[in-house]
RODREN-542603 format. One record per residue: x, y, z of N, C-alpha, C in turn; residue number from 0; residue in one letter. Coordinates in steps of 0.02 Angstrom, whole numbers. Atoms other than C-alpha are relative to their C-alpha. Layout:
// RODREN-542603
nu=X | nv=Y | nw=Z | cau=X | cav=Y | caw=Z | cu=X | cv=Y | cw=Z | resi=NUM | resn=a
...
//
This chain:
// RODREN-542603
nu=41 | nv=-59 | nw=0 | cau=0 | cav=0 | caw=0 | cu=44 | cv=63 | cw=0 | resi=0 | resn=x
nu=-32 | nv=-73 | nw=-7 | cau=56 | cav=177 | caw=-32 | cu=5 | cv=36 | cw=63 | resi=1 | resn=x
nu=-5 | nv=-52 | nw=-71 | cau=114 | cav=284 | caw=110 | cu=-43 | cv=58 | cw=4 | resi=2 | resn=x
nu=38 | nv=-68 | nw=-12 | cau=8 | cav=422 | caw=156 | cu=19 | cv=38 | cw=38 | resi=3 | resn=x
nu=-48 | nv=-65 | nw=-24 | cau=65 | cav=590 | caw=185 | cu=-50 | cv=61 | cw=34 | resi=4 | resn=x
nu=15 | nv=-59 | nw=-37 | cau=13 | cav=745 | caw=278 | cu=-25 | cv=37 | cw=-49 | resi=5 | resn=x
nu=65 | nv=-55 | nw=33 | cau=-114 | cav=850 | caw=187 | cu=40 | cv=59 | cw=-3 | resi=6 | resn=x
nu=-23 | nv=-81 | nw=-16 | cau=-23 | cav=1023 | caw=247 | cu=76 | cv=-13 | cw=-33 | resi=7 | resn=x
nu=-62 | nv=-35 | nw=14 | cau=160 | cav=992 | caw=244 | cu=37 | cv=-70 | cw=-37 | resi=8 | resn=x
nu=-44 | nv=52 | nw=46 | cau=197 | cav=824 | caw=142 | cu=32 | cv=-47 | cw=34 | resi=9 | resn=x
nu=-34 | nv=57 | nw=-45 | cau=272 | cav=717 | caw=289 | cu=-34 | cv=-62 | cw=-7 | resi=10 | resn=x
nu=44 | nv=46 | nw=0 | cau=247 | cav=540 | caw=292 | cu=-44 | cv=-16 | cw=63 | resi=11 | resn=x
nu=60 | nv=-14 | nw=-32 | cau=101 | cav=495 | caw=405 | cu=26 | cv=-58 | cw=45 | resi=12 | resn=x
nu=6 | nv=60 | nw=-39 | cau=118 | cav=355 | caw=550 | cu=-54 | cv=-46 | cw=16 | resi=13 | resn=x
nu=61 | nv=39 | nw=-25 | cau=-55 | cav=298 | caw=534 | cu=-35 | cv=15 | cw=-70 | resi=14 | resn=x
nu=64 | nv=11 | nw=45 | cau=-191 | cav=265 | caw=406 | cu=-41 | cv=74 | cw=11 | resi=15 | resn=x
nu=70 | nv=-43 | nw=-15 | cau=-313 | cav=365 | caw=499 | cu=5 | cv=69 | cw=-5 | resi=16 | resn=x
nu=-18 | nv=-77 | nw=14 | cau=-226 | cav=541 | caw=517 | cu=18 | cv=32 | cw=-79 | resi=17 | resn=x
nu=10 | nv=-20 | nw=80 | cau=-232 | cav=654 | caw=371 | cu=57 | cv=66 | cw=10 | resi=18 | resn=x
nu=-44 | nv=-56 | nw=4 | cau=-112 | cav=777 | caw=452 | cu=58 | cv=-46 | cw=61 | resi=19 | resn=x
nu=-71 | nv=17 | nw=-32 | cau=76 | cav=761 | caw=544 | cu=-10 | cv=18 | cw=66 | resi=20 | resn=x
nu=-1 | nv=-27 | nw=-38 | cau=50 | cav=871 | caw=680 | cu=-74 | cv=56 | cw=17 | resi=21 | resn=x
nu=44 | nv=-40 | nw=-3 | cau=-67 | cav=989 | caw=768 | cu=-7 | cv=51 | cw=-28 | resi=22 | resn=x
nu=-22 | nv=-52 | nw=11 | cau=2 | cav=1125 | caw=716 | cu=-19 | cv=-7 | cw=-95 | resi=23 | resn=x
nu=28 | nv=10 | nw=60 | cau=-32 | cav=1073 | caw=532 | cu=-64 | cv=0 | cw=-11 | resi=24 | resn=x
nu=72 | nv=26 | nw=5 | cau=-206 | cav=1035 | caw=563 | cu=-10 | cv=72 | cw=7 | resi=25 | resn=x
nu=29 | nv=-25 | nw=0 | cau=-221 | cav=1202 | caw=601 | cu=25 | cv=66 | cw=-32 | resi=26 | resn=x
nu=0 | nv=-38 | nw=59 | cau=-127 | cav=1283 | caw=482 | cu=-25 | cv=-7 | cw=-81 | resi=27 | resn=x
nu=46 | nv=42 | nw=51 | cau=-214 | cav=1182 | caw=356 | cu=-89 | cv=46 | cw=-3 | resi=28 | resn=x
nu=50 | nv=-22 | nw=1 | cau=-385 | cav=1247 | caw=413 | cu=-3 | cv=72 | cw=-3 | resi=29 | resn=x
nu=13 | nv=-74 | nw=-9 | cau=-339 | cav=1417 | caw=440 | cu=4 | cv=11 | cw=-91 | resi=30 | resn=x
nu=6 | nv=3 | nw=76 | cau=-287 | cav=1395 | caw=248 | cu=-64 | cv=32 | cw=-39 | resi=31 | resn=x
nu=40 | nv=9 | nw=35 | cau=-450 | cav=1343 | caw=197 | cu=-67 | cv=60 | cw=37 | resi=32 | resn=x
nu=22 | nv=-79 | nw=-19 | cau=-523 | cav=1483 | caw=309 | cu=-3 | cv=45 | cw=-45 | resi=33 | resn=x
nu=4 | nv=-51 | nw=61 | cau=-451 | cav=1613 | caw=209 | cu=-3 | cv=1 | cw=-60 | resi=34 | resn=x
nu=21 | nv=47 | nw=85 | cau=-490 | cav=1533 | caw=39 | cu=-91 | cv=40 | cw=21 | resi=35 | resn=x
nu=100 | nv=-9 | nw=-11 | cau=-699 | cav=1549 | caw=104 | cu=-21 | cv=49 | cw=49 | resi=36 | resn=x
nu=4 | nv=-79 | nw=-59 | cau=-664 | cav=1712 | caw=203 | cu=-72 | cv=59 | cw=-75 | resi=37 | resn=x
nu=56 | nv=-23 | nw=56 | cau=-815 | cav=1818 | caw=116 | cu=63 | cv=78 | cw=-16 | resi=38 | resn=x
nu=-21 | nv=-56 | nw=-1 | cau=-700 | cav=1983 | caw=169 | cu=82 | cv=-11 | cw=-15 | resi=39 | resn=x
nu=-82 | nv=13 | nw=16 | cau=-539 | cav=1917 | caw=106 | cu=20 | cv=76 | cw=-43 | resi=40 | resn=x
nu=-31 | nv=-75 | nw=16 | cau=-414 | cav=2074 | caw=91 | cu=-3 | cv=28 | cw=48 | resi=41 | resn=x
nu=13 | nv=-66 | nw=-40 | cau=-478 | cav=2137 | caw=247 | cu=49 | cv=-49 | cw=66 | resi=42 | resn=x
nu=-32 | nv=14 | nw=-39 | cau=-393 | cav=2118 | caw=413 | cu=-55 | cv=0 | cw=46 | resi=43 | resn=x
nu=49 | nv=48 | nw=-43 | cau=-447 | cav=2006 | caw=551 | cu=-42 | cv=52 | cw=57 | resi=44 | resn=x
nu=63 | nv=-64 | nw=-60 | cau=-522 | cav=2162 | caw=680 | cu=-43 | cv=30 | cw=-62 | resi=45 | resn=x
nu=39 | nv=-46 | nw=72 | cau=-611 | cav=2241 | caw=499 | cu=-41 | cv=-61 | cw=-2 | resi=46 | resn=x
nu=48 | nv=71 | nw=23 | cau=-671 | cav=2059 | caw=472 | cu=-61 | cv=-28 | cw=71 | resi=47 | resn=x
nu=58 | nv=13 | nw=-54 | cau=-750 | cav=2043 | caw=646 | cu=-48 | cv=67 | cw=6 | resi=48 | resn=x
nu=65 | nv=-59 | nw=-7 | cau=-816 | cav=2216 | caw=654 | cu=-51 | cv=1 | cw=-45 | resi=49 | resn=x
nu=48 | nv=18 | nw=28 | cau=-909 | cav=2186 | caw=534 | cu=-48 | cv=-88 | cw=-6 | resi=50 | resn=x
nu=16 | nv=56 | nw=3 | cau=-972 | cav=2016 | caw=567 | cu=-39 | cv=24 | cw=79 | resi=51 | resn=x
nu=26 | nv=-19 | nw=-59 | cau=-1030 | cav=2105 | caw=753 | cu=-57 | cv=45 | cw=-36 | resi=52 | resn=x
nu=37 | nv=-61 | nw=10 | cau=-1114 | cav=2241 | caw=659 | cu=-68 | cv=-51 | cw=-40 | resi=53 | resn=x
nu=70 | nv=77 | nw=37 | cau=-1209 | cav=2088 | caw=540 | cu=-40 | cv=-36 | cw=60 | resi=54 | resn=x
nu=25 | nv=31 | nw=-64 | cau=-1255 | cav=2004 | caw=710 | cu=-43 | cv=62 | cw=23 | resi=55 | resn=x
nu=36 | nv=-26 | nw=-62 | cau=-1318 | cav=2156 | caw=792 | cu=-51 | cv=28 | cw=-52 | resi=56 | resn=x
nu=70 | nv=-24 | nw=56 | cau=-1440 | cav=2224 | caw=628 | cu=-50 | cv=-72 | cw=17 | resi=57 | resn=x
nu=59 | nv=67 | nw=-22 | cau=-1513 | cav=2048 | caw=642 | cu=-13 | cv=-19 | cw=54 | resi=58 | resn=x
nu=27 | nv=3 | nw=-68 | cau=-1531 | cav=2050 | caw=821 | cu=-75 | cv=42 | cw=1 | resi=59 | resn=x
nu=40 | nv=-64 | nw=4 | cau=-1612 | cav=2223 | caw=811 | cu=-86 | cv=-7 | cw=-43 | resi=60 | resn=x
nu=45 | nv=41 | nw=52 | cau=-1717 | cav=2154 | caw=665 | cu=-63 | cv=-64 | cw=36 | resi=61 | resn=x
nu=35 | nv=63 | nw=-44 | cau=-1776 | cav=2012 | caw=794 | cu=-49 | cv=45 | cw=39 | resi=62 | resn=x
nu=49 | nv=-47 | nw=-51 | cau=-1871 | cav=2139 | caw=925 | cu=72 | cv=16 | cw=66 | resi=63 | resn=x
nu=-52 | nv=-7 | nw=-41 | cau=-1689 | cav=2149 | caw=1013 | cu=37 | cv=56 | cw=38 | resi=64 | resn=x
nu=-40 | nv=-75 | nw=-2 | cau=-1599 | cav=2310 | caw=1108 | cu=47 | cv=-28 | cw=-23 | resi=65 | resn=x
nu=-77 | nv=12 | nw=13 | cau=-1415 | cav=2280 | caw=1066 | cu=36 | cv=59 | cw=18 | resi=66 | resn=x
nu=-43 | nv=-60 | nw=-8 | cau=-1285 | cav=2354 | caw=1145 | cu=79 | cv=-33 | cw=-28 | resi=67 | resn=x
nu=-85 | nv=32 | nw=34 | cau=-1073 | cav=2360 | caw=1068 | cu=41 | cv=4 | cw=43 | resi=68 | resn=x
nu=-72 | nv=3 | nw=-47 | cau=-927 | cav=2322 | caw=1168 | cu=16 | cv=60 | cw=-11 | resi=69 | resn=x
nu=-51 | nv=-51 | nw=35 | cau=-821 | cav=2474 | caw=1162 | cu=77 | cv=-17 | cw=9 | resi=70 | resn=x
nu=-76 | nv=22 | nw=-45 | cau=-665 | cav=2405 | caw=1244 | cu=18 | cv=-59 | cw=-42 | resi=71 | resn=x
nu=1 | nv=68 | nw=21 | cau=-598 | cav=2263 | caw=1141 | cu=12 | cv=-75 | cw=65 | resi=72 | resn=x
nu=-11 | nv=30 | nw=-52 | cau=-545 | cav=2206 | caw=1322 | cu=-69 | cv=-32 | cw=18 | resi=73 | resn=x
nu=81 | nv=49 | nw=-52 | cau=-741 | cav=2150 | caw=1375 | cu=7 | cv=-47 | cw=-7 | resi=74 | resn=x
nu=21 | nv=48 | nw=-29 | cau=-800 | cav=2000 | caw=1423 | cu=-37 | cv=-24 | cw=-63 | resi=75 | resn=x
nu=47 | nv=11 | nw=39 | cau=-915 | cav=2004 | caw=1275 | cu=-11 | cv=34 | cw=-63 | resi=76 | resn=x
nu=0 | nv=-27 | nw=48 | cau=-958 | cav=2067 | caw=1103 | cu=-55 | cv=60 | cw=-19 | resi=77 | resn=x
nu=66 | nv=-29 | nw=3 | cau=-1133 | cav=2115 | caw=1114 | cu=-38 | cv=-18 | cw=70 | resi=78 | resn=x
nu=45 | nv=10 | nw=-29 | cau=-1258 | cav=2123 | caw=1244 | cu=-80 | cv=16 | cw=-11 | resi=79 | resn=x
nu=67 | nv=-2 | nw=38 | cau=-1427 | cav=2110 | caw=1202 | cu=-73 | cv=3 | cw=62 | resi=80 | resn=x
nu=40 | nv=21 | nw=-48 | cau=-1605 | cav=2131 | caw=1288 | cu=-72 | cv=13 | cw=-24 | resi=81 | resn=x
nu=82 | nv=20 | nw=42 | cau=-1792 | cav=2060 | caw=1277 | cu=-1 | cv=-7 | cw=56 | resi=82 | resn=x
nu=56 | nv=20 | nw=-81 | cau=-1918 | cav=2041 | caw=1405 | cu=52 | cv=9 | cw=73 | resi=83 | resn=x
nu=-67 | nv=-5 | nw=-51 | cau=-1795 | cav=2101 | caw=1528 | cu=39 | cv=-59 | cw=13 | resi=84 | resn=x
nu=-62 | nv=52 | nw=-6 | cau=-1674 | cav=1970 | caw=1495 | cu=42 | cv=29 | cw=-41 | resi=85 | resn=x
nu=-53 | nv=-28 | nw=20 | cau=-1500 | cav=2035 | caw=1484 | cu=38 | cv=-61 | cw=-33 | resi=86 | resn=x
nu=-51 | nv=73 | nw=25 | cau=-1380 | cav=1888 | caw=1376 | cu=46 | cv=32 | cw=-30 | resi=87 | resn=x
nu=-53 | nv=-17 | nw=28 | cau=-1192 | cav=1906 | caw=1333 | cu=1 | cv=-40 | cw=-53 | resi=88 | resn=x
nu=-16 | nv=56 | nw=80 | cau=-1154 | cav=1857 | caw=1140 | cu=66 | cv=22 | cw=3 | resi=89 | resn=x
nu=-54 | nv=17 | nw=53 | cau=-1005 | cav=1816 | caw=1068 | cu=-7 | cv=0 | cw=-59 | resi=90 | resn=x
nu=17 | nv=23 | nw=77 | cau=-987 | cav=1820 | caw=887 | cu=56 | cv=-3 | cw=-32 | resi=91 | resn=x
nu=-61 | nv=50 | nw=37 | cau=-889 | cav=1718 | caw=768 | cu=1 | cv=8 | cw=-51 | resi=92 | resn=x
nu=13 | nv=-15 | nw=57 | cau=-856 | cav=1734 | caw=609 | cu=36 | cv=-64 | cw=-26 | resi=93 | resn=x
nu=-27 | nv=72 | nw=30 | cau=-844 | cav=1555 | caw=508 | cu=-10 | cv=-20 | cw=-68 | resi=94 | resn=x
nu=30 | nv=3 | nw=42 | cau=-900 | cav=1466 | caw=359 | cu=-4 | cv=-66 | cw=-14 | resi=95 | resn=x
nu=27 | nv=87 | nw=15 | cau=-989 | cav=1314 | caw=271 | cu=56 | cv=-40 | cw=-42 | resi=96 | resn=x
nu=-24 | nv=40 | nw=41 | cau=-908 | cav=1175 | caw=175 | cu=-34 | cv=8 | cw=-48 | resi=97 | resn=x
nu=60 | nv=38 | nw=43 | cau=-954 | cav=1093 | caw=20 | cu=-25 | cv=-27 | cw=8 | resi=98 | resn=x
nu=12 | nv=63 | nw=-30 | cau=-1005 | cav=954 | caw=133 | cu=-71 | cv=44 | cw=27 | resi=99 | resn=x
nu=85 | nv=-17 | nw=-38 | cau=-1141 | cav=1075 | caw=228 | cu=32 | cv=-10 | cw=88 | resi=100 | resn=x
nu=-45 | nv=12 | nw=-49 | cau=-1012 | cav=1070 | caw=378 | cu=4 | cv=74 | cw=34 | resi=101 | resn=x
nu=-8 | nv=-48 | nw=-20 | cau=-1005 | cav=1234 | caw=479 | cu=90 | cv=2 | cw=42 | resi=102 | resn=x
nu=-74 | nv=-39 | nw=-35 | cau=-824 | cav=1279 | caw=516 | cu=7 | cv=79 | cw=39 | resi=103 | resn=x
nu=-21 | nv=-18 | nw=-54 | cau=-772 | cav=1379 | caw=672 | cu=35 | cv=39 | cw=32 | resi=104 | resn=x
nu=-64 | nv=-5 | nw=-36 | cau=-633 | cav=1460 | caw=762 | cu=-14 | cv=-20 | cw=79 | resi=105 | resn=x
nu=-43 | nv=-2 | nw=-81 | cau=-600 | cav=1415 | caw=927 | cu=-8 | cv=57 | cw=33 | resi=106 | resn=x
nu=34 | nv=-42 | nw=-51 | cau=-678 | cav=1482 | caw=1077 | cu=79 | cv=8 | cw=43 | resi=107 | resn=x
nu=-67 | nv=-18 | nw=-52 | cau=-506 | cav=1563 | caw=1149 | cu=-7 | cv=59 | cw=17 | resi=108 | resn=x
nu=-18 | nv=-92 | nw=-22 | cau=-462 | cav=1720 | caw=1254 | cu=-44 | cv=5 | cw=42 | resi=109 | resn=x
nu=36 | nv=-38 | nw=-52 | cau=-622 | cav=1765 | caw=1340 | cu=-28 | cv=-79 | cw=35 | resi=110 | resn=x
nu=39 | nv=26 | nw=-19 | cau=-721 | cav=1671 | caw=1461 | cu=-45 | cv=-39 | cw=-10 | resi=111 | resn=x
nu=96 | nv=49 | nw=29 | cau=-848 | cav=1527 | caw=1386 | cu=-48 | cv=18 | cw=62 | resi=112 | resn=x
nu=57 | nv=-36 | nw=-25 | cau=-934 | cav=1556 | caw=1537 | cu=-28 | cv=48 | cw=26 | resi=113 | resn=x
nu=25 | nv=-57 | nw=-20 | cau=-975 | cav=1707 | caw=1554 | cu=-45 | cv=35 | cw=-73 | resi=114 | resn=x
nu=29 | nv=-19 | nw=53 | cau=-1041 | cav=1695 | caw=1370 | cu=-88 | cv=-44 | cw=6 | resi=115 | resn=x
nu=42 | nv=40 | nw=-5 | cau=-1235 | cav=1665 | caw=1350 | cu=-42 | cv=-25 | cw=-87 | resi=116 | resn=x
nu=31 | nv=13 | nw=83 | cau=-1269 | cav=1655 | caw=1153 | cu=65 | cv=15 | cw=-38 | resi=117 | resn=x
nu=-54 | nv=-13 | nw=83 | cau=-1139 | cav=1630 | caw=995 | cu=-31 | cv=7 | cw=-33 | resi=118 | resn=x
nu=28 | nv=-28 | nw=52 | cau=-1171 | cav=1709 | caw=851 | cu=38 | cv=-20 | cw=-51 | resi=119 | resn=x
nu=-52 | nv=33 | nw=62 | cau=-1082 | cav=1611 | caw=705 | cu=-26 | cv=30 | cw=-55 | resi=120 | resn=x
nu=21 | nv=-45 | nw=68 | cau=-1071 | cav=1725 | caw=543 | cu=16 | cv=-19 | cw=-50 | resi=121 | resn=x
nu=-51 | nv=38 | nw=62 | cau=-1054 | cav=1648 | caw=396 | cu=-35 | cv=21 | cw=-57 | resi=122 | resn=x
nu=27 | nv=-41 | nw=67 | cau=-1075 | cav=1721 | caw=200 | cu=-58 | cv=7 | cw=-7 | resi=123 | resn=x
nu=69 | nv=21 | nw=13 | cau=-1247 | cav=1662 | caw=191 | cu=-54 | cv=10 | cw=68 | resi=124 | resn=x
nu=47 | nv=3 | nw=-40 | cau=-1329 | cav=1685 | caw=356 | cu=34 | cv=-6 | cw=80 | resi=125 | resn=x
nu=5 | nv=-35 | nw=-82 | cau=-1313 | cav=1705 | caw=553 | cu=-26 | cv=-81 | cw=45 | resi=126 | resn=x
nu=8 | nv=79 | nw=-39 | cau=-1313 | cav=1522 | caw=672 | cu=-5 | cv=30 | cw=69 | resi=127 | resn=x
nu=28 | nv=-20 | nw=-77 | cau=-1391 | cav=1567 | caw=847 | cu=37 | cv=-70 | cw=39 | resi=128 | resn=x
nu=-9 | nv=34 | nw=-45 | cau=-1308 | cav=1454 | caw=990 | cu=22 | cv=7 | cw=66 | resi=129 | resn=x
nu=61 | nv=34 | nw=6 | cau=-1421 | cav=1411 | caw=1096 | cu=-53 | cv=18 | cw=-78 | resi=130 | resn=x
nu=31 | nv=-33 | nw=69 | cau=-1548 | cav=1438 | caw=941 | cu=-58 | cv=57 | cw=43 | resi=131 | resn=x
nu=5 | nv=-55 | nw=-20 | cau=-1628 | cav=1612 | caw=986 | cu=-90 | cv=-19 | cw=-21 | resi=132 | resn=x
nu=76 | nv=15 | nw=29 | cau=-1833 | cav=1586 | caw=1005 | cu=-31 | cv=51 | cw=-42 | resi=133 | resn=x
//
């Protein structure tokens, strides 16, 4: 049988099952294919979220929502939002689909998961509520 190699950087593989060498490949591999299906490719990564906060908070607003904006990039949170006097911290992400129908991600790093109460995953085509937003 042919050897199978590392997807990212061409090494040979120690196993059948892995498709990459290292972690570090796996996630320079995806960040790859990230910016390949980035909608704002050209723009830089704080330009690419501000606007992916500002898409989140029209379609909040749009919902029956207040929305308020971080001003500090330091917060806790991106957006805070409020209905029926319920205050909830969002997060928002900016990702995108496969060809598969696969929602790709980044990695919940830096702030607090819990202190977050809704993600907002932004992707070319549309806005992923999690929890899903009634």
């Amino acid at each position: 049988m042919p050897e199978r190699i590392c997807i990212q950087c061409g090494k040979i593989l120690p196993s059948r099952r892995w498709r990459y060498c290292s972690e570090d490949c796996y996630r320079k591999f995806q960040h790859a294919i990230y910016i390949t299906h980035n909608p704002f490719r050209g723009t830089c990564a704080a330009t690419t979220g501000a606007i992916s906060e500002l898409r989140v908070a029209i379609d909040l607003l749009a919902k029956g929502y207040d929305v308020f904006r971080a001003l500090s990039p330091a917060c806790p949170c991106d957006l805070a939002i409020l209905k029926d006097s319920q205050l909830l911290r969002v997060e928002v992400r900016t990702g995108y689909t496969s060809i598969s129908g696969n929602i790709y991600r980044s990695s919940i790093t830096g702030k607090d998961a819990t202190k977050i109460d809704l993600y907002a995953w932004v992707l070319p085509d549309k806005i992923v509520y999690e929890p899903e937003l009634e």
